[in-house]
C-alpha positions as a Markdown table, in Angstrom:
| # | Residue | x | y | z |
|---|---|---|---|---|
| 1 | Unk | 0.0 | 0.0 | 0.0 |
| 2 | Unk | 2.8 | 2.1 | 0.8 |
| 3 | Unk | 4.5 | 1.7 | -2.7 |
| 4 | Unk | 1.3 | 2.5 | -4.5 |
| 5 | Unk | 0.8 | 6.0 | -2.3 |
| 6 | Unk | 4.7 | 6.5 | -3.0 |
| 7 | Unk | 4.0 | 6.1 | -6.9 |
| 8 | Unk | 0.3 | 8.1 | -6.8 |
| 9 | Unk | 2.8 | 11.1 | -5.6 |
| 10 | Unk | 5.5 | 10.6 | -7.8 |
| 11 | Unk | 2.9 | 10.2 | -10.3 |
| 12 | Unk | 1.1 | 14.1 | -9.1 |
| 13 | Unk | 4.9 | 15.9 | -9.0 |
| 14 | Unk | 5.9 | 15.3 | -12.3 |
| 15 | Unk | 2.8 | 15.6 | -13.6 |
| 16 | Unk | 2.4 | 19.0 | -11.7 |
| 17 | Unk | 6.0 | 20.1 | -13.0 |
| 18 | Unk | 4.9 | 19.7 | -16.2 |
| 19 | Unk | 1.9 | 21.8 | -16.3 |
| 20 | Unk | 3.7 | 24.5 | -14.9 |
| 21 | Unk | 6.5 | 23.9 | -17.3 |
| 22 | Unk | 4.0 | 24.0 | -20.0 |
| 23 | Unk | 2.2 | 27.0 | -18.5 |
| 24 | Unk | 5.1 | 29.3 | -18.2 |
| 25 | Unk | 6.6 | 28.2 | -21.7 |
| 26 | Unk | 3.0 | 29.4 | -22.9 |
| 27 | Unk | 3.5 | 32.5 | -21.1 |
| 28 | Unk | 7.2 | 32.9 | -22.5 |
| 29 | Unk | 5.9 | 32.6 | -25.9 |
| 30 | Unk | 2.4 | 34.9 | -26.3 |
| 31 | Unk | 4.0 | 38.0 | -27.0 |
| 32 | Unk | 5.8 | 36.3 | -30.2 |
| 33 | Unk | 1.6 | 36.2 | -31.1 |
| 34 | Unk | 0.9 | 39.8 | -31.1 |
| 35 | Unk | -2.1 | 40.7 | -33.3 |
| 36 | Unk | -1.3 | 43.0 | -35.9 |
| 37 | Unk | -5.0 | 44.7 | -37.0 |
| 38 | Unk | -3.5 | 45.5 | -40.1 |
| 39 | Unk | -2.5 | 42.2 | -41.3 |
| 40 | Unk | -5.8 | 40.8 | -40.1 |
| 41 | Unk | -7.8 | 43.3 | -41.7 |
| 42 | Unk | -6.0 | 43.1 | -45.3 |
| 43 | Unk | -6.1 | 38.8 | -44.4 |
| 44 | Unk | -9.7 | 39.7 | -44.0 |
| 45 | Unk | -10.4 | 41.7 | -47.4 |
| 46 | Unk | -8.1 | 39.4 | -49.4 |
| 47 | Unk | -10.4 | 37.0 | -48.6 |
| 48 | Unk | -13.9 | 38.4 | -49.6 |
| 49 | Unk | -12.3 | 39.4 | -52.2 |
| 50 | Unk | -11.3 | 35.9 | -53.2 |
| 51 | Unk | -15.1 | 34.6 | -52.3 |
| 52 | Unk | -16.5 | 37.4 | -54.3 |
| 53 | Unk | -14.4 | 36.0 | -57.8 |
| 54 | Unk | -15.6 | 32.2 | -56.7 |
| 55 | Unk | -19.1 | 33.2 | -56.6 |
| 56 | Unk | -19.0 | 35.2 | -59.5 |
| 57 | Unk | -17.7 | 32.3 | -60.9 |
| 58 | Unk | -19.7 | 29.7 | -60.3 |
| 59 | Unk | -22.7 | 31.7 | -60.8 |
| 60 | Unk | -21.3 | 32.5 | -64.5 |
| 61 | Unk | -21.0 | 28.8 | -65.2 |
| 62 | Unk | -24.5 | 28.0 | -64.0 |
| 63 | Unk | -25.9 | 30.4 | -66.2 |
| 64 | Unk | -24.5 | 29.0 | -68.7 |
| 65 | Unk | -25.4 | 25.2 | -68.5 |
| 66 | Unk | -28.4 | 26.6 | -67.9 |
| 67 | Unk | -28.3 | 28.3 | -71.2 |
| 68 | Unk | -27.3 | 25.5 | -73.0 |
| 69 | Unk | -29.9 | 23.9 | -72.0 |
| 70 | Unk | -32.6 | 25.7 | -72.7 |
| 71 | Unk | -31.1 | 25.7 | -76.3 |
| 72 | Unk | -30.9 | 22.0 | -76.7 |
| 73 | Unk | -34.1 | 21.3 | -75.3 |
| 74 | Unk | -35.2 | 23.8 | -78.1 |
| 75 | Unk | -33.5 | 22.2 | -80.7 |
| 76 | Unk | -34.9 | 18.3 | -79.2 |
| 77 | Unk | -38.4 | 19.9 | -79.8 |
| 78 | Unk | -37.7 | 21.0 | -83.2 |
């Protein structure tokens, strides 16, 4: 019983040494993670802008099946 209450501690130190390793290498490191508004706003309006041209896109080729079909079922009824 002893041994087993000797490991169970063992077991809580190292685990607790690494969580507060971890923790304080987390806090080291946030600052490296600074937010630049700028970048994230032009990250931001690159990407609409990229939705914008796929949508446009897609929309175009739709029309377009669409289109062609209407004229071959035109031409089937013919």
């Amino acid at each position: 019983m002893k041994k087993l209450i000797r490991n169970g501690q063992a077991m809580a130190k190292s685990t607790a040494l690494k969580a507060s390793g971890i923790a304080a290498g987390a806090l080291a490191t946030s600052s490296a993670f600074a937010i630049d508004s700028t970048a994230v706003s032009t990250a931001l309006s690159d990407g609409n802008s990229t939705v914008t041209t796929v949508v446009t896109g897609l929309v175009g080729i739709v029309a377009i099946m669409v289109g062609f079909g209407y004229i071959v079922s035109l031409l089937r009824k013919s």
